[in-house]
C-alpha positions in Angstrom: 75.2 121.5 197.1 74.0 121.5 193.4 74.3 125.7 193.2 77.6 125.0 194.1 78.2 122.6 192.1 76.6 124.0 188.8 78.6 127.3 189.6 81.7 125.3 189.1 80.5 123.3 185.8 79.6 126.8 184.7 83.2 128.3 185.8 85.0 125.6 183.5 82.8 126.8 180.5 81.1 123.7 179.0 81.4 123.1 175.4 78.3 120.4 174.0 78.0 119.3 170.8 74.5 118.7 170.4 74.7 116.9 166.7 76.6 114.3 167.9 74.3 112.9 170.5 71.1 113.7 169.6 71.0 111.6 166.7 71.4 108.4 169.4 67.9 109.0 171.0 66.7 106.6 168.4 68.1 103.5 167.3 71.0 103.3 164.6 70.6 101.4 161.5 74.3 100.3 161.9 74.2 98.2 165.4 78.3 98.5 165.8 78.0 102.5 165.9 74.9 102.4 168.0 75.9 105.0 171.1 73.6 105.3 174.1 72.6 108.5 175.7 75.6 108.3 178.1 78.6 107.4 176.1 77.3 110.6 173.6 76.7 112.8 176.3 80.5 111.7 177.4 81.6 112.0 174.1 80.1 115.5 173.5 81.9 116.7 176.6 85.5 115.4 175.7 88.4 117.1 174.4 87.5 119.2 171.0 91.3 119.2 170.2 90.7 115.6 169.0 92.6 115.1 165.8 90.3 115.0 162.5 90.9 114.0 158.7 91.1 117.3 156.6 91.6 118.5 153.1 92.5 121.6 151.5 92.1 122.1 148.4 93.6 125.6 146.2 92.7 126.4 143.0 95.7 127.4 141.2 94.2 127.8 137.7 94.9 130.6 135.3 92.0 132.8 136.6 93.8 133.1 140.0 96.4 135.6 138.6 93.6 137.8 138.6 94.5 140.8 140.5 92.8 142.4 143.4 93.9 145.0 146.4 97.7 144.3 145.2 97.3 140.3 145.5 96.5 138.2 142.8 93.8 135.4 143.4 96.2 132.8 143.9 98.5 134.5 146.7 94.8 135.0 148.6 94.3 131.4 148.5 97.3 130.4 150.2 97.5 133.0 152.6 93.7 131.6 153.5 95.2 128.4 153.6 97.5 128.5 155.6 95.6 130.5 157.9 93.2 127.4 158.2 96.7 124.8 158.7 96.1 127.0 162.1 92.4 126.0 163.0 93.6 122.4 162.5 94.0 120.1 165.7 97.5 119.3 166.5 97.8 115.4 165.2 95.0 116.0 162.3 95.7 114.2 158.7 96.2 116.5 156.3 96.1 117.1 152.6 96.7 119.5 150.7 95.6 119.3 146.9 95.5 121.1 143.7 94.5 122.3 140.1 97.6 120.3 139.6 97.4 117.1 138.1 98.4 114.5 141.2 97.7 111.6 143.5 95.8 112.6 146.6 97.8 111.5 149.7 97.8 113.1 153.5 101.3 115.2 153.8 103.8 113.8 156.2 102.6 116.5 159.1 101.5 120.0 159.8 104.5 121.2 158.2 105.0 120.0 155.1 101.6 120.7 154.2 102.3 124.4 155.0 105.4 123.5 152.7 103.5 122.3 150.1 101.1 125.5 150.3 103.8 127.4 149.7 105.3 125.7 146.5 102.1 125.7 145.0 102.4 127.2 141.2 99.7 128.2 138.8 99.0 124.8 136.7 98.1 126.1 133.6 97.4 122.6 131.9 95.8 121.9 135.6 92.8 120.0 135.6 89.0 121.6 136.7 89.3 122.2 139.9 86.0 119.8 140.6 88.2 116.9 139.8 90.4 117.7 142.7 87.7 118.3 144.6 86.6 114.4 143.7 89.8 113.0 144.5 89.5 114.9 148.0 86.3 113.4 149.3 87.3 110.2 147.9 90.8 110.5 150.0 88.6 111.7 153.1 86.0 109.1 152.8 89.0 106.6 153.2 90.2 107.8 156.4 89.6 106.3 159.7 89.2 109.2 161.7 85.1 110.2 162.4 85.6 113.6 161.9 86.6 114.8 158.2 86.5 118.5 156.7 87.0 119.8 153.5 88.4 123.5 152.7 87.8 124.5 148.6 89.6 128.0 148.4 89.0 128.9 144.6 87.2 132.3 142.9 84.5 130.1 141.1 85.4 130.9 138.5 83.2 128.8 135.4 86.0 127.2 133.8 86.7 124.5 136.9 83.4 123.7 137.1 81.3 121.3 134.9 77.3 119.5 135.5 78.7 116.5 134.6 80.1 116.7 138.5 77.4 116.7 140.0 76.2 113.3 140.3 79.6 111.8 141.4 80.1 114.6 144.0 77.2 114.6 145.6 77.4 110.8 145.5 80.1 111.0 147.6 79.1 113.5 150.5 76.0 111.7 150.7 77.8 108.7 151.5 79.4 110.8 154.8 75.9 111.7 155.8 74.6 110.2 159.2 72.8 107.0 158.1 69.4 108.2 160.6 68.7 110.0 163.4 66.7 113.6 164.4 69.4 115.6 162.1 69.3 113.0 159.4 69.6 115.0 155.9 72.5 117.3 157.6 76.0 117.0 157.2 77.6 115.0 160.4 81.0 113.3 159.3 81.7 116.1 156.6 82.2 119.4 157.0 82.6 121.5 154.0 84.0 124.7 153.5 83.6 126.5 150.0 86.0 129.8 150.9 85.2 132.5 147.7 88.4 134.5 147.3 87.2 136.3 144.0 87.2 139.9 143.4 83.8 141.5 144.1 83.5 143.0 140.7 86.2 142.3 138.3 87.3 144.2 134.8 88.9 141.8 132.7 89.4 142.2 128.6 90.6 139.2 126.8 92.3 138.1 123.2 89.9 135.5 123.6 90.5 133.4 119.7 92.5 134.1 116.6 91.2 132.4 113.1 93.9 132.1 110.5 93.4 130.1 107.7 95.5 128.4 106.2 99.0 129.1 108.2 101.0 128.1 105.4 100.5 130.1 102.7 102.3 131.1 99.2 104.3 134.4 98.9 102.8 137.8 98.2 99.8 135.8 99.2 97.4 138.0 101.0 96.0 137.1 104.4 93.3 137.7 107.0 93.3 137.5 110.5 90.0 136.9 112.7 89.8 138.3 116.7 87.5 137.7 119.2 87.4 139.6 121.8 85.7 138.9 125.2 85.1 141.4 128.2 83.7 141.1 131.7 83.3 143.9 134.0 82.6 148.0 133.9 82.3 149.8 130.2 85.8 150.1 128.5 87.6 151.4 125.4 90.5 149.2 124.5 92.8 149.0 121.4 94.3 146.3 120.0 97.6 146.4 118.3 99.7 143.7 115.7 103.3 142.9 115.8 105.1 141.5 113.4 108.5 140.3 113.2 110.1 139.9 110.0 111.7 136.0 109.2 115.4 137.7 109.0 115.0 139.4 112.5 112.7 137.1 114.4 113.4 138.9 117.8 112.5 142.0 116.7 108.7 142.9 116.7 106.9 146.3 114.8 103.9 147.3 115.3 102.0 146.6 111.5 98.4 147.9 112.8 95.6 148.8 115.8 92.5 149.2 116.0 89.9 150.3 118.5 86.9 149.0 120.3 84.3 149.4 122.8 82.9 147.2 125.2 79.8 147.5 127.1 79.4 146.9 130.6 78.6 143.4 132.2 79.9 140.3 129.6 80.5 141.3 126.0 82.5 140.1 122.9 83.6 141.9 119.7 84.9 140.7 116.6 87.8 142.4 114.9 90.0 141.4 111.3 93.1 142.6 110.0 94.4 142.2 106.2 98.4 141.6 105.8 100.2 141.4 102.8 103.8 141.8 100.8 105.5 138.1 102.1 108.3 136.6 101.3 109.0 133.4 102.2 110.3 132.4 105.9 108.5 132.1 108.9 106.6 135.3 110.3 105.7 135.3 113.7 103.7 138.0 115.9 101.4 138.9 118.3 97.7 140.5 119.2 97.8 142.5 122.3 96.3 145.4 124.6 98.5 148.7 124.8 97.1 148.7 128.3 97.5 145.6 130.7 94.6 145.1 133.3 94.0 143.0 136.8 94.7 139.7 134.2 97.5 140.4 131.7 98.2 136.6 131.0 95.4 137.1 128.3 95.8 140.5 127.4 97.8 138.8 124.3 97.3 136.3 121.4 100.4 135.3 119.5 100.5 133.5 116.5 103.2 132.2 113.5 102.1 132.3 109.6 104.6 129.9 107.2 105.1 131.6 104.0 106.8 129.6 101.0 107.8 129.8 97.7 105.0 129.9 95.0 104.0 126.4 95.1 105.0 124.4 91.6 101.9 122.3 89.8 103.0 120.3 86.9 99.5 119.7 84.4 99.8 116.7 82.6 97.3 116.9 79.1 96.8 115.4 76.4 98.2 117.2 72.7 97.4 119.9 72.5 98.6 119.9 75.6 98.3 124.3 76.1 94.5 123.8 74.9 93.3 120.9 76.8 94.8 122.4 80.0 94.0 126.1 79.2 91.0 126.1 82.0 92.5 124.4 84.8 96.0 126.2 84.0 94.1 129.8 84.2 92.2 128.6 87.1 95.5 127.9 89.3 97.6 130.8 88.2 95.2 132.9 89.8 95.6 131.4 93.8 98.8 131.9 92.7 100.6 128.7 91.9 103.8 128.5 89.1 101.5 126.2 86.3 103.7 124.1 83.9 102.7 122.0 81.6 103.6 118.8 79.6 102.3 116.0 77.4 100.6 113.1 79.9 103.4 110.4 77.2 106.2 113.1 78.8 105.5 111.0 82.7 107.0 107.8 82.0 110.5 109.2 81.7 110.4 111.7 84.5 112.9 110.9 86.7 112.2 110.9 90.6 114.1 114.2 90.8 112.2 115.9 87.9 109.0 114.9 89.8 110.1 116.2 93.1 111.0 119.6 92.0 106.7 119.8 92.0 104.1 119.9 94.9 102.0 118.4 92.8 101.1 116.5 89.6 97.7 116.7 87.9 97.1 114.5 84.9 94.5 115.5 82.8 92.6 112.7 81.1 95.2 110.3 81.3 96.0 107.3 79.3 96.9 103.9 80.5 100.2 103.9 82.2 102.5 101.0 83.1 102.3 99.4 86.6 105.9 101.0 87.2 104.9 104.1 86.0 101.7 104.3 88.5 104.2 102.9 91.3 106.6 105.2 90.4 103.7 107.8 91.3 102.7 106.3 94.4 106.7 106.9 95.6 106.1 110.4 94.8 103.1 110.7 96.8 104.3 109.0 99.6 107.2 111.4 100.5 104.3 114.2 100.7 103.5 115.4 97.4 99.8 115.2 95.4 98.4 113.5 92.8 95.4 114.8 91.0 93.2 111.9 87.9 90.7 113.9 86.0 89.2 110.6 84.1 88.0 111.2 81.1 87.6 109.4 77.4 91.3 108.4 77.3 90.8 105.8 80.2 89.9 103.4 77.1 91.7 100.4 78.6 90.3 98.9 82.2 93.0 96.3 82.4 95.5 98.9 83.1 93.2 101.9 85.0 92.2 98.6 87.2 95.6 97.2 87.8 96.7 97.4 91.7 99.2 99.8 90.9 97.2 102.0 89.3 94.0 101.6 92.1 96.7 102.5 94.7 96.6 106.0 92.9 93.0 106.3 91.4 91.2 104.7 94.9 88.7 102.6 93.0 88.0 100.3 90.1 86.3 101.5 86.7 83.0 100.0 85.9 81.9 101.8 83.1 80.9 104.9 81.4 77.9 106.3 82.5 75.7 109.2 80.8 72.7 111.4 81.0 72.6 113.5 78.0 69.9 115.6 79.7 72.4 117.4 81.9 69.9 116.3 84.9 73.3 115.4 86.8 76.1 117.3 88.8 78.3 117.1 91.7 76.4 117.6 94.9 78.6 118.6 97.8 77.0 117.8 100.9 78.1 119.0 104.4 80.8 116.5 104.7 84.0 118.6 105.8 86.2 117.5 103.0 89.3 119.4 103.0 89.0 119.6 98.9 85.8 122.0 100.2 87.9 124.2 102.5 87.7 126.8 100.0 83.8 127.5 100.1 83.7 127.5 104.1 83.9 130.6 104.3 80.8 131.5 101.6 78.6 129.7 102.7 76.8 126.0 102.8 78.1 123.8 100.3 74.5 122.2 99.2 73.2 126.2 99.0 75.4 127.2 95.7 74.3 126.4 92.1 75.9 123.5 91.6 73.2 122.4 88.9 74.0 125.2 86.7 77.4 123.3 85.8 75.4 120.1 84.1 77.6 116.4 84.2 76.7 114.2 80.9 79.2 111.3 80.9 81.5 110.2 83.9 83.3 107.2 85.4 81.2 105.0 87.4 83.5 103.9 90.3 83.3 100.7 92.3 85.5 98.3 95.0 86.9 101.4 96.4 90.5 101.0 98.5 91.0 100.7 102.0 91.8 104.4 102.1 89.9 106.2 99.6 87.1 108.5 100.9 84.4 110.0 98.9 84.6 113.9 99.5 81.5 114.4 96.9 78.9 112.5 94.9 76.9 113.1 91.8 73.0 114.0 92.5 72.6 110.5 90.9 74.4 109.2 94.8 77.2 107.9 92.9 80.9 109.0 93.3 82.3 112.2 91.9 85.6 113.0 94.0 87.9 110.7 95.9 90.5 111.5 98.2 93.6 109.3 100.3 95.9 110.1 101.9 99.3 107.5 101.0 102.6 108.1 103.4 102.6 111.9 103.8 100.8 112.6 100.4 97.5 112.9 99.4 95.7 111.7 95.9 92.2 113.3 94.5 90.1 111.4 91.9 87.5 113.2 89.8 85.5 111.0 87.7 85.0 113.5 84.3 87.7 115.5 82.9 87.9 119.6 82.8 90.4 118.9 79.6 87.7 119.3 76.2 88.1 121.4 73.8 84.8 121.5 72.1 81.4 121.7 73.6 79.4 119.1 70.9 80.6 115.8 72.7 81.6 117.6 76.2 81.6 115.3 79.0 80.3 118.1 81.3 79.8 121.9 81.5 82.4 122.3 84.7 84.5 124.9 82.6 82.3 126.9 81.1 79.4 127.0 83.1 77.2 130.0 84.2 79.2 130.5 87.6 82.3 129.9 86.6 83.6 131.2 90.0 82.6 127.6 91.3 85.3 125.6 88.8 87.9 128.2 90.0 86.9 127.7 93.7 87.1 123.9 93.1 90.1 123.8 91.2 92.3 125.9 94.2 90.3 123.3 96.5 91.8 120.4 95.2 95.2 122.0 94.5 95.4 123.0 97.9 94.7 119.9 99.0 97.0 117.8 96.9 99.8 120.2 98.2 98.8 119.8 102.1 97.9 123.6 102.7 95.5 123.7 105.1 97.0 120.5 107.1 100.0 121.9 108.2 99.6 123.9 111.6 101.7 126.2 113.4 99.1 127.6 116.4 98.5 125.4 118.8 96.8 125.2 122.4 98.6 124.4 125.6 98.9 120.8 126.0 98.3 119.9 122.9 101.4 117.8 121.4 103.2 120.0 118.2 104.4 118.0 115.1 106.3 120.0 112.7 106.9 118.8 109.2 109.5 121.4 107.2 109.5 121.5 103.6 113.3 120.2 103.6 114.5 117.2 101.9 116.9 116.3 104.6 115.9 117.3 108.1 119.1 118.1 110.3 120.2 115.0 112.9 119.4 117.4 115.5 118.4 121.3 116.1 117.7 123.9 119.0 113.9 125.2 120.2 114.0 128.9 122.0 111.2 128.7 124.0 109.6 132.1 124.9 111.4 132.7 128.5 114.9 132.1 126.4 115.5 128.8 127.3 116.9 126.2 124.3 116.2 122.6 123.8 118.0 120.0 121.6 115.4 118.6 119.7 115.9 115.3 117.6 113.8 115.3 114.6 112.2 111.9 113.0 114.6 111.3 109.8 111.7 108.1 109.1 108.6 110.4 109.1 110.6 113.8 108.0 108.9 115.6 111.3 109.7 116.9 114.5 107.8 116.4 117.5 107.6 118.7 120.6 106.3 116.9 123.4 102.9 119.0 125.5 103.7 122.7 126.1 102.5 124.7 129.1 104.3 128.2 128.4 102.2 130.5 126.1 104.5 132.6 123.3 106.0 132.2 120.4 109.2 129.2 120.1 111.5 129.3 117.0 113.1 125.9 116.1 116.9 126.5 114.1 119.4 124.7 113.0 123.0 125.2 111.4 125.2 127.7 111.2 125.3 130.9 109.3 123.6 129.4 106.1 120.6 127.9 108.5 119.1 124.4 106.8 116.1 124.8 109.2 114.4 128.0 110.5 111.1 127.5 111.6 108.5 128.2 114.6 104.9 127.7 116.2 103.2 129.1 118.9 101.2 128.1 121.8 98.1 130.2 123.3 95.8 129.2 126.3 92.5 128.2 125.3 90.0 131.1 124.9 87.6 130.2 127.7 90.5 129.4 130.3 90.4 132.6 131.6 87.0 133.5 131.9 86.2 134.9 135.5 82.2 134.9 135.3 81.7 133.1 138.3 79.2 130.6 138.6 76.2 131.1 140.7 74.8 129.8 144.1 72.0 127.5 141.9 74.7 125.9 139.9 77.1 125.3 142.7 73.9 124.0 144.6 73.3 121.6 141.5 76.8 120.6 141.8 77.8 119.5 145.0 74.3 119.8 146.3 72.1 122.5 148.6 72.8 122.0 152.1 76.3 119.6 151.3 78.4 123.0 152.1 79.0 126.0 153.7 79.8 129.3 151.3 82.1 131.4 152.8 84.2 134.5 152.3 85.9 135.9 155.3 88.3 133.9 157.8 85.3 135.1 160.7 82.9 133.1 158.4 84.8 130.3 158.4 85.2 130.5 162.5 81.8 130.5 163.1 80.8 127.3 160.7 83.9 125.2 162.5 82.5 126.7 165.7 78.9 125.1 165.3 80.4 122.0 163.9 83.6 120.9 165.5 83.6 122.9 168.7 79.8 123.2 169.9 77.7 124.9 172.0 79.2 126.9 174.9 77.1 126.2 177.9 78.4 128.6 180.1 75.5 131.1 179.8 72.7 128.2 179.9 74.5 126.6 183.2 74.4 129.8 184.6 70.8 130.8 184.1 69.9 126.8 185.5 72.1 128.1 189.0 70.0 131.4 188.6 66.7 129.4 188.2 68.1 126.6 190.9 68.8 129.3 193.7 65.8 131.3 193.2 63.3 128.1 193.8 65.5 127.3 196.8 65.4 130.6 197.9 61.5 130.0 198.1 61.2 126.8 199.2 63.4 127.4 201.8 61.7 130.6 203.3 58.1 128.5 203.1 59.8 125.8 205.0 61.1 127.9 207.9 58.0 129.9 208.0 55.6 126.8 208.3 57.8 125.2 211.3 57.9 128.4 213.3 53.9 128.3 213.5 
């Protein structure tokens, strides 16, 4: 009766999960899950269609348009998805998530997740994909069904993934882990799928970064253009051409230059510079690319917009004789280039607010004292996004007025008193603060490595009870102040406290303009003119995401204007008439957008553009150690193929077939009876 029996057990082909019910052979830390032998046994043998809690979670970053075997990345992850919407018991909760930013809920049914599969875009200001990954365990560790799995179908690439992860992941599948039991340490509740749909060895060249300093520059003003380049993959030779469009005929692109390179195999970068020249001013806009695409063209460009304006203006304010004392500074700033004028410091009173605004920017040199309305008068100017530069020298005989609140607002500080060192033991010592008034030097070198020493201070302005704004961008080697900066409205201010406006060397203040390198008074002097102008504040290149504020050089901004965007679509646009600027809320389309306004004689004609970030599309994949360090060794199973994926549901949700083991216990079963049975009969016939 048992043969027979176990031959039809074995007919019906068994299924026993084993990990669920050998963990309740010993006694269960939590006494309401506590299961005895018999209900897991029963439990083992039920239904496996039994509905369970799973997630599936696509990376649809910009390394999934990689493509491979005539699919991008991104189309083999939801093929692979909705292949495993298939292995799903009928009744399961399902999610479906993304590199999309979201809230993490269970779809409706089977079929809207497939639906959602299916909408699924590229998220290009997506966030890592091991966020969504957080969100997912959190959402499964929330459900009240026992059995949960997790499906991450990405290529690995190292952008989505970060160490600082790995403590809240793994915090989280530990907490689905079977409190104790034989199989304690393995995943019960959880099952994990990591599904690698990457290429097996990808080629992928990249425009990687662009460097353009400043992006608003002066006419006929020279430029140079940095490129890195980044490659992943087999040896390749790959050249890299410019377009440029001119400002009259923006949509129209020729090629001003290539150039060559060669990359070695495995990971490699190169760095490459172009020179461009002959501007006029308008708004030039352009691009880096590849003549040939590869698997990833979404990088295979760079594009980029350069401002060009008029010569700026600077208005040099000396004492008589007016062409002498500003004869070093004057030379100094003609050769940037800026269009230097001159006038007597008694001509500023009566400038009118128009005479002042036809300049970027006023210097006085050596001033003397002014009226309150005459230093608020000033401040106005500033404040609608113009500069105003104080050498202070001997002239600054009167503290009452220098130390008046109206003055203070321009100057930053108070003046204490004169203080010397004959000796020449003293100069300006730049440290490695990032003062904009220092932009200039960056690319030379560290600031505290030049010979500042060799241009000697002997008397300056000792400066005290500085204003809420003011900032020291350098000190004297004595610790005390030598430069100020603020910023007031949309206008900045510089403070030096000795003048660059003597004549004679026997009572000079300091040796700043006739030093042994000169070249650093001409580098300081463009410094500070470029600051008090605002070139190197205004930007034009920006990274998806980030929010885009424009400010044109108009006087009157238009009460409203159009932005192309680079697939052709316009947008109204409403600039701010209060802070003269127009603000373009976070971008996700990389290309160059033009912002116009007016008719045929255009009042505004301007333009930025928007580029992924360099690393965004890096494919190196991470390795097994990281991923291990991540969401921890053992937390998941690594798979590639669908068959992969069968066989790790198989051991998990399905079980063990019994088929072959019941039938080996009937083959056992009948062969003892077989004996038994023969020794019986033979004993009882004796």
């Amino acid at each position: 009766m048992l043969v027979l029996i176990l031959f039809g057990f074995a007919l019906s082909r068994p299924i026993l999960k084993l990990a669920d019910w050998f963990p309740s052979l010993t006694v269960a830390q939590n006494q309401n899950t506590k299961r005895n032998f018999v209900s897991s046994l029963a439990a083992s043998l039920s239904s496996q269609d039994a509905p369970i809690a799973a997630a599936i979670v696509i990376d649809s970053s910009l390394c999934m348009e990689y493509v491979a075997e005539n699919q991008s990345r991104f189309e083999a992850a939801k093929e692979f998805s909705r292949w495993i919407l298939q292995q799903l018991p009928q009744e399961s909760a399902i999610a479906v998530l993304s590199s999309e930013r979201e809230a993490a809920v269970f779809q409706v049914d089977r079929l809207a997740a497939e639906d959602k599969i299916n909408r699924l875009t590229i998220a290009p200001l997506g966030r890592p994909i091991a966020d969504a990954v957080q969100d997912a365990l959190i959402l499964l560790s929330e459900s009240g069904l026992e059995q949960r799995e997790l499906y991450l179908v990405s290529d690995l690439s190292r952008p989505g993934w970060s160490q600082h992860y790995g403590d809240s992941l793994k915090t989280l599948i530990n907490g689905m882990k079977p409190k104790s039991g034989i199989l304690t340490g393995t995943n019960k509740e959880l099952g994990f799928f990591v599904i690698d749909v990457s290429a097996d060895h990808p080629n992928n060249s990249t425009v990687n970064r662009l460097t353009l300093v400043p992006e608003l520059i002066a006419a006929q003003t020279p430029v140079r253009i940095d490129l890195e380049l980044s490659h992943l993959g087999s040896a390749a030779t790959k050249t890299v051409e410019l377009l440029l469009s001119e400002p009259s005929k923006p949509e129209e692109e020729t090629v001003r230059g290539s150039k060559s390179v060669d990359f070695s195999e495995g990971e490699s970068r190169r760095f490459l510079s172009f020179m461009l020249s002959g501007f006029e001013a308008g708004t030039y806009q352009g691009q880096f690319r590849f003549t040939v695409s590869d698997a990833l063209s979404l990088d295979d460009q760079h594009w980029f917009t350069l401002q060009v304006q008029p010569l700026w203006k600077i208005l040099l304010a000396a004492q008589p004789p007016v062409r002498e004392s500003s004869l070093f500074l004057r030379q100094a700033l003609e050769t940037v280039p800026f269009v230097v004028e001159t006038a007597a410091i008694s001509e500023v009173p009566g400038m009118t607010a128009a005479e002042l605004n036809q300049y970027s920017g006023i210097i006085l040199l050596d001033p003397s004292p002014f009226d309150a309305a005459v230093w608020k008068k000033l401040a106005d100017y500033v404040s609608l996004g113009h500069g105003v530069g104080v050498f202070l020298g001997r002239h600054a005989d009167s503290l009452e007025s220098f130390n008046s609140p109206a003055a203070t607002e321009i100057i930053g500080a108070k003046l204490v008193r004169q203080a010397r060192d004959p000796n020449g033991e003293i100069w300006i010592a730049p440290d490695k603060s990032v003062s904009p008034v220092f932009s200039v030097f960056k690319p030379l070198g560290l600031l505290e490595t030049f010979p500042w020493n060799a241009l000697p201070v002997f008397r300056y302005w000792e400066l005290d009870d500085f204003s809420a704004r003011a900032e020291v961008a350098a000190y004297f080697s004595d610790t005390r102040p030598a430069i100020l900066t603020q910023t007031i409205g949309r206008g900045h201010t510089v403070t030096v406290a000795t003048p660059v406006s003597e004549e004679g060397e026997s009572s000079a203040w300091n040796l700043l303009t006739r030093g042994e390198p000169s070249w650093l008074f001409l580098l300081l002097s463009e410094g500070i003119a470029k600051y008090l102008i605002g070139v190197g504040e205004q930007r034009y290149n920006f990274v998806a995401g980030e929010p885009v504020v424009l400010r044109p050089n108009l006087e009157t901004l238009p009460l409203t204007c159009l932005l192309g965007t680079p697939s052709g679509k316009s947008i109204r646009l409403t600039p701010d008439q209060v802070r003269r600027e127009i603000a373009v809320s976070a971008v996700s389309e990389a290309g160059n957008y033009r912002i116009r306004s007016g008719g045929a004689q255009e009042s505004l004609d301007t333009g930025f553009s928007v580029n992924f970030a360099g690393d965004s599309t890096n494919l190196q994949k991470i390795d097994k150690a990281t991923l291990d360090q991540i969401l921890g060794e053992g937390n998941y199973r690594l798979a590639k193929t669908p068959r992969e994926v069968e066989l790790g549901i198989a051991r998990r949700r399905i079980g063990q077939e019994l088929y072959a083991v019941v039938m080996l216990i009937l083959a056992i079963l009948f062969a003892v009876e077989y004996v038994f049975s023969n020794r019986f009969f033979t004993a009882k016939s004796q």
